[in-house]
Backbone as ProteinMPNN parsed JSONL, in Angstrom:
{"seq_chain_A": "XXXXXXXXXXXXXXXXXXXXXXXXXXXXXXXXXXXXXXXXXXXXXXXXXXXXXXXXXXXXXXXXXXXXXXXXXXXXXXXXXXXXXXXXXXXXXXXXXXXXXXXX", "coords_chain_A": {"N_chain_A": [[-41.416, 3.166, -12.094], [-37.967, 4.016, -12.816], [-36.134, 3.844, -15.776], [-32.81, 3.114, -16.363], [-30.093, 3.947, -18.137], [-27.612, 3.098, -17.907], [-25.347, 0.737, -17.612], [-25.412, -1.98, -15.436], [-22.814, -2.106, -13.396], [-21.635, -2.391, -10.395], [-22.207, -3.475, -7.634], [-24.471, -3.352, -4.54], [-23.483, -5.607, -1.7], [-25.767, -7.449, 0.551], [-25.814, -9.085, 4.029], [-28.275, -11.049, 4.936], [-29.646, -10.812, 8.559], [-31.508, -12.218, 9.8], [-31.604, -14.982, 8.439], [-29.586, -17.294, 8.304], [-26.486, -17.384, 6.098], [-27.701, -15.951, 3.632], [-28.283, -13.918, 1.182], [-28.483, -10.317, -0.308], [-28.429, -8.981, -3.188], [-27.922, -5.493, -4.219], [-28.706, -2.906, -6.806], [-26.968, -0.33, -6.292], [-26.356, 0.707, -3.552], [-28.091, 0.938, -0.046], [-30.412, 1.142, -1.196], [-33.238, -0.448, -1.465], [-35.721, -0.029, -2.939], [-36.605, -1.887, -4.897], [-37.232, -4.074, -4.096], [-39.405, -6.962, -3.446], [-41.818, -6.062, -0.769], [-42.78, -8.358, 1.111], [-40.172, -9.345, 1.069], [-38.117, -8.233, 2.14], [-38.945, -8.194, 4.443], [-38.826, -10.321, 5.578], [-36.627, -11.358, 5.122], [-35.248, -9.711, 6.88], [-32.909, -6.534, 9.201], [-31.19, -5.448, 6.961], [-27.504, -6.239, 6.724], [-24.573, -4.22, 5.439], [-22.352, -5.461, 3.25], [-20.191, -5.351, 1.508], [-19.063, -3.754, -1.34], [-19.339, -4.538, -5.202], [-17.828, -5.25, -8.201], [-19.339, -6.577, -10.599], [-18.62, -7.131, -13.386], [-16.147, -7.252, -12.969], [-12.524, -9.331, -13.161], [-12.77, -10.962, -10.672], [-14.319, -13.95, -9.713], [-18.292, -14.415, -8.193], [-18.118, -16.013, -5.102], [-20.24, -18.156, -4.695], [-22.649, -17.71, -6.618], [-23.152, -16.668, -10.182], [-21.548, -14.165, -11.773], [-22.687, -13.189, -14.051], [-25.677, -14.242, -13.968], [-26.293, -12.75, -11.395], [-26.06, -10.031, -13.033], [-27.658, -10.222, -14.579], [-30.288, -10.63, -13.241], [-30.219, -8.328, -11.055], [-30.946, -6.529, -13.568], [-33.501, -6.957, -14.438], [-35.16, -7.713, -12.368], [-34.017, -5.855, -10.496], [-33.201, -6.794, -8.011], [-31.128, -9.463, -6.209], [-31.714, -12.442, -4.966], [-29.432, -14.194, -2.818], [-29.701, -17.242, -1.805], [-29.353, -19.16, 0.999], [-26.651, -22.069, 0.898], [-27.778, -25.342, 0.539], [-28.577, -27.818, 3.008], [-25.89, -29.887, 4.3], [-25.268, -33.261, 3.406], [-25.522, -35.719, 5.885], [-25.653, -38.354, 7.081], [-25.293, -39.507, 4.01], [-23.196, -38.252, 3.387], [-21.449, -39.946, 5.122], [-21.577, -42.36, 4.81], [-20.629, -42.5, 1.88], [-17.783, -42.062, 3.626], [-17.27, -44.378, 4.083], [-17.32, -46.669, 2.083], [-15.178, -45.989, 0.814], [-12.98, -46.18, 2.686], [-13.615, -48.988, 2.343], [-12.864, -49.184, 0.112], [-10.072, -49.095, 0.02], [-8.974, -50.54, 1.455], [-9.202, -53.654, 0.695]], "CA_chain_A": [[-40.062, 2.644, -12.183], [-37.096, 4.616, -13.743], [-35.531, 3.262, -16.503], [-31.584, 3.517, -16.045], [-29.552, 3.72, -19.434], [-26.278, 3.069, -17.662], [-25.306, -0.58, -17.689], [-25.294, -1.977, -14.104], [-21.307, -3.25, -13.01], [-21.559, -2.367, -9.106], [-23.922, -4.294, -6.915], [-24.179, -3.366, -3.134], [-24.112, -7.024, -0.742], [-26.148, -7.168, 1.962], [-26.121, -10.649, 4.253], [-29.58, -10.905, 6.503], [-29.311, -11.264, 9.998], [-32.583, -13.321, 10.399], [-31.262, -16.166, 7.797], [-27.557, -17.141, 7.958], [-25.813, -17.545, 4.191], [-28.84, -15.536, 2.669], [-27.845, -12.716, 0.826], [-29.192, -9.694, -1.319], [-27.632, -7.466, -3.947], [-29.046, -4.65, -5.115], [-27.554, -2.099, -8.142], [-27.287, 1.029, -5.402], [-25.815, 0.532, -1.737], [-28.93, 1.423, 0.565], [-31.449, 1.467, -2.097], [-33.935, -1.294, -1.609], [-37.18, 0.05, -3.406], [-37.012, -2.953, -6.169], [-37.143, -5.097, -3.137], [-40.566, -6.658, -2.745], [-42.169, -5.885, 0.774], [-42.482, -9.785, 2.045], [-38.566, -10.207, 0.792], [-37.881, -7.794, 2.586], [-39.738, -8.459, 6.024], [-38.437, -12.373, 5.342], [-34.703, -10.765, 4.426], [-34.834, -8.802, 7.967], [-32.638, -5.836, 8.77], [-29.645, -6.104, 5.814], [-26.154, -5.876, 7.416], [-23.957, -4.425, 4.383], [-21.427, -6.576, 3.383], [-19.23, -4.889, 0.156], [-19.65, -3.278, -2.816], [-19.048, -5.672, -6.099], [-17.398, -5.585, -9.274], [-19.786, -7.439, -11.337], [-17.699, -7.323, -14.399], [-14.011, -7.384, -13.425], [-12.422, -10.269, -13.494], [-13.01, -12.338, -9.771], [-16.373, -14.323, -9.642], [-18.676, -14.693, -6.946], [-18.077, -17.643, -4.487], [-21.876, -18.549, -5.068], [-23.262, -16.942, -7.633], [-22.708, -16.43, -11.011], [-21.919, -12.579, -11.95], [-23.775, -13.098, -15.412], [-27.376, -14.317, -13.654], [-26.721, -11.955, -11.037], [-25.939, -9.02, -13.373], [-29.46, -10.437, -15.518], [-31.34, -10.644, -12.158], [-30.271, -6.997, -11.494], [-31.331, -5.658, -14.908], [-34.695, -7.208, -14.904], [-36.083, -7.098, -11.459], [-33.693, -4.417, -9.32], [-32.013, -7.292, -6.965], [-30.824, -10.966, -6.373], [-31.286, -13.095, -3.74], [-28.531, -15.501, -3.037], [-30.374, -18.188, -0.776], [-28.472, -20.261, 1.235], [-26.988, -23.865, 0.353], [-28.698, -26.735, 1.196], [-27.777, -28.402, 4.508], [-24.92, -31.179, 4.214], [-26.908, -35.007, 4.253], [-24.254, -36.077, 7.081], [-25.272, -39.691, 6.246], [-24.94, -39.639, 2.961], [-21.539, -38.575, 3.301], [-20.696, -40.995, 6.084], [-21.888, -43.854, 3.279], [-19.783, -42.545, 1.196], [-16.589, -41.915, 3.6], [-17.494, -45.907, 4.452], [-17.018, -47.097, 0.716], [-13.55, -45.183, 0.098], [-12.436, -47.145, 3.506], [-13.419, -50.126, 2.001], [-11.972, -49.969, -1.283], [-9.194, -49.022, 0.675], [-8.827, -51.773, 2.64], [-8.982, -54.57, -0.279]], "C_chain_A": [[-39.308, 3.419, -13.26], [-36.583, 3.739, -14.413], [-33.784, 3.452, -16.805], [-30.791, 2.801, -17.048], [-28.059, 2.963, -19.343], [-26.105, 1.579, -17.747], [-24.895, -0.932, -15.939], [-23.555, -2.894, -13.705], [-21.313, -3.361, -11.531], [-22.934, -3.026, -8.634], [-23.067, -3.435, -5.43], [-24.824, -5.13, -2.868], [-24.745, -6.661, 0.18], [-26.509, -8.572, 2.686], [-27.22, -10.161, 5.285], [-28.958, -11.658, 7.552], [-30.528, -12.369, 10.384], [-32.675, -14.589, 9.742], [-30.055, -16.421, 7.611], [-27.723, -17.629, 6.325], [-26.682, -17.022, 3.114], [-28.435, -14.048, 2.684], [-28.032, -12.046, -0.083], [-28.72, -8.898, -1.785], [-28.633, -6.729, -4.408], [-27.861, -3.389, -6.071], [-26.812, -1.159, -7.012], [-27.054, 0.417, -4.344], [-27.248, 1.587, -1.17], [-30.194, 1.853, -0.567], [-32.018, -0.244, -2.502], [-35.691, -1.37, -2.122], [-37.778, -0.972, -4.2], [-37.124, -4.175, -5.83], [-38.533, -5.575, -2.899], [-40.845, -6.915, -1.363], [-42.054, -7.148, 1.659], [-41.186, -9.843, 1.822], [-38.221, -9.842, 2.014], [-38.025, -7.896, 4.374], [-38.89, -9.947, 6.172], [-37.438, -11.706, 5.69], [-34.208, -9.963, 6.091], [-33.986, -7.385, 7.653], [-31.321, -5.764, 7.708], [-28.41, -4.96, 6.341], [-25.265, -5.59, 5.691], [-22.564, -5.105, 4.435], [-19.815, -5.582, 2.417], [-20.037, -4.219, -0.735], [-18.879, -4.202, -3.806], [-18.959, -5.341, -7.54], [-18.116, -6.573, -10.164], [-19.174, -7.954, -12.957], [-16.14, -7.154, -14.681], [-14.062, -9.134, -13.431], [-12.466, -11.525, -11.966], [-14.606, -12.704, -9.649], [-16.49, -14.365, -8.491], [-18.567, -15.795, -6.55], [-19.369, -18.604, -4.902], [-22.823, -18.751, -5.957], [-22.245, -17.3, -9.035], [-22.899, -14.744, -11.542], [-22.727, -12.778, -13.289], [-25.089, -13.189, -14.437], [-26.982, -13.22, -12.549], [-27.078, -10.419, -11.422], [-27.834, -8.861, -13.632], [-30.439, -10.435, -14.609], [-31.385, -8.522, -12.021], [-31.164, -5.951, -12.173], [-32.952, -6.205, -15.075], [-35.737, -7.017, -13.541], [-35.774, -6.259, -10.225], [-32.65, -5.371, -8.079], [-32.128, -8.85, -7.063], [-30.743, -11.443, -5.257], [-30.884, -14.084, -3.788], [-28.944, -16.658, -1.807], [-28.743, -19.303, -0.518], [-28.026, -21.744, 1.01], [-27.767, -24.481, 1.671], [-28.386, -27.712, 2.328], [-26.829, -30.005, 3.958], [-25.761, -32.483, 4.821], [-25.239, -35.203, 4.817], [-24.148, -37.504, 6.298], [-25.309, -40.047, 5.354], [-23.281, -39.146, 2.924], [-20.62, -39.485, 3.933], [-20.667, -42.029, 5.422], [-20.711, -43.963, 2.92], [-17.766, -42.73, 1.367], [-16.491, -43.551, 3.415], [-17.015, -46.587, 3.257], [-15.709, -46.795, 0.725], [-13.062, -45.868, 0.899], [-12.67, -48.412, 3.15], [-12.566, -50.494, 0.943], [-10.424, -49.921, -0.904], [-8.552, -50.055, 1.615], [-8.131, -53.202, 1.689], [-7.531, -54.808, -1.154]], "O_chain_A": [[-39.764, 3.542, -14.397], [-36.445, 2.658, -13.841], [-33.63, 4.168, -17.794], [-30.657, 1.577, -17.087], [-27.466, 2.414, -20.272], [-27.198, 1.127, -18.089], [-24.157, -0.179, -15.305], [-23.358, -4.106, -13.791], [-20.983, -4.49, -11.166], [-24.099, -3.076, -9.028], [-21.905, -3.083, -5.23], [-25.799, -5.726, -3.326], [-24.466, -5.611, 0.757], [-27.372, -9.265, 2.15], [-27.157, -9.271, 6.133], [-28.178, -12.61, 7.582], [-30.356, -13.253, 11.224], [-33.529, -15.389, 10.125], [-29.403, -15.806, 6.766], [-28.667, -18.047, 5.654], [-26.595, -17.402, 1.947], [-28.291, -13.255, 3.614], [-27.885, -12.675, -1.131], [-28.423, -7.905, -1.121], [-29.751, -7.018, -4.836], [-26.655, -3.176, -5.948], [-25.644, -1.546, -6.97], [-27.691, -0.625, -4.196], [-27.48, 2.692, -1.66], [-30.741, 2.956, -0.549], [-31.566, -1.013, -3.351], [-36.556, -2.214, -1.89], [-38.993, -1.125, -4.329], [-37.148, -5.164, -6.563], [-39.162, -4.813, -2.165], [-40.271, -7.818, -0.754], [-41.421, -7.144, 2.714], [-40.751, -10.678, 2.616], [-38.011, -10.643, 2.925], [-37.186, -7.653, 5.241], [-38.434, -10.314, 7.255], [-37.429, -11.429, 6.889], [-33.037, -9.714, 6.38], [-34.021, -6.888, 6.528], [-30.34, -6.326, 8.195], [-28.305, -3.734, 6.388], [-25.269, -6.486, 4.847], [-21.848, -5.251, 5.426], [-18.696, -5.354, 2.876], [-21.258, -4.131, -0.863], [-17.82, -4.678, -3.395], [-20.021, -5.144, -8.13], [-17.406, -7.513, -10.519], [-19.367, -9.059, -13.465], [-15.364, -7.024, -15.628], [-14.995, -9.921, -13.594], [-12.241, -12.723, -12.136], [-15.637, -12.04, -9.541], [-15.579, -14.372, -7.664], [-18.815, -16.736, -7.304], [-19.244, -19.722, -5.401], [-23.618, -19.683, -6.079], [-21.157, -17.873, -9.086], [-23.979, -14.173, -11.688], [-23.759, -12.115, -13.192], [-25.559, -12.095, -14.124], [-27.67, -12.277, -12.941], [-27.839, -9.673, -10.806], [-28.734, -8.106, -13.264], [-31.572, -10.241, -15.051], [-32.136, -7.713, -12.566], [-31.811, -5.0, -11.733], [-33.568, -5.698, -16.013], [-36.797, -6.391, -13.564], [-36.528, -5.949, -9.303], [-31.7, -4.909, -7.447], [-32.949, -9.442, -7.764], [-29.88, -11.073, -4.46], [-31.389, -14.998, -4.438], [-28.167, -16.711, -0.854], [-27.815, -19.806, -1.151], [-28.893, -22.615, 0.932], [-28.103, -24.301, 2.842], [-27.57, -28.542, 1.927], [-27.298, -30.953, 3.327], [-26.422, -32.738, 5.827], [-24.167, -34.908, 4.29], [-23.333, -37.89, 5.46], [-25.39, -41.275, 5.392], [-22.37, -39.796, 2.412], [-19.479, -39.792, 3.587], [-19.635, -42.701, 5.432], [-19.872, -44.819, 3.201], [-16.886, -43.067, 0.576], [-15.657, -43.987, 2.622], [-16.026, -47.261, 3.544], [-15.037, -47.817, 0.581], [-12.347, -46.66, 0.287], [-11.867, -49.193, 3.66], [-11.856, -51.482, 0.755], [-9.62, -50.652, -1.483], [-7.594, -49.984, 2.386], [-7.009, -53.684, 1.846], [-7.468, -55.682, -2.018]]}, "name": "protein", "num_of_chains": 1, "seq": "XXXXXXXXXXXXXXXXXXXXXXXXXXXXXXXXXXXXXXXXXXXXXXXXXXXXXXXXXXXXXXXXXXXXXXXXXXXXXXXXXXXXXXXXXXXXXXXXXXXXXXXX"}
């Protein structure tokens, strides 16, 4: 492993095709060596998405550019796993309550 003096600001995105909302930066567009081999096989083939400004000033929707910069700098890439599936009935509970207090 090279050791790279430069400070990392650009990420390449890449969203997988074999997991929707799962998505992997790496420092380097098309440079997935710091990738390990199961991620990778898991991660399928990676559709690129952008290149990323990790230190201007818009954040990631998802992410935070600090842990992704620190992911980056320590093991080569970041994987942004997808959220967690919406509990339906837990929100239906909840619309249920707001119609009640609503009601009173």
């Amino acid at each position: 492993m090279t050791t790279n003096t430069k400070p990392i600001t650009l990420c390449a995105i890449y969203k997988s095709k074999a997991k929707d909302e799962m998505y992997l930066y790496v420092a380097k567009r098309d440079q997935f060596e710091q990738v390990p081999e199961a991620l990778r096989q898991m991660f399928g083939k990676p559709e690129f998405v952008m290149m990323f400004n990790l230190t201007g000033d818009k954040p990631l929707v998802r992410a935070k550019n600090d842990e992704v910069l620190q992911k980056l700098a320590e093991q080569g890439y970041y994987l942004q796993m997808p959220p967690p599936p919406e509990n339906l009935h837990k929100a239906f509970l909840a619309q249920q309550v707001a119609q009640q207090k609503g009601e009173k």
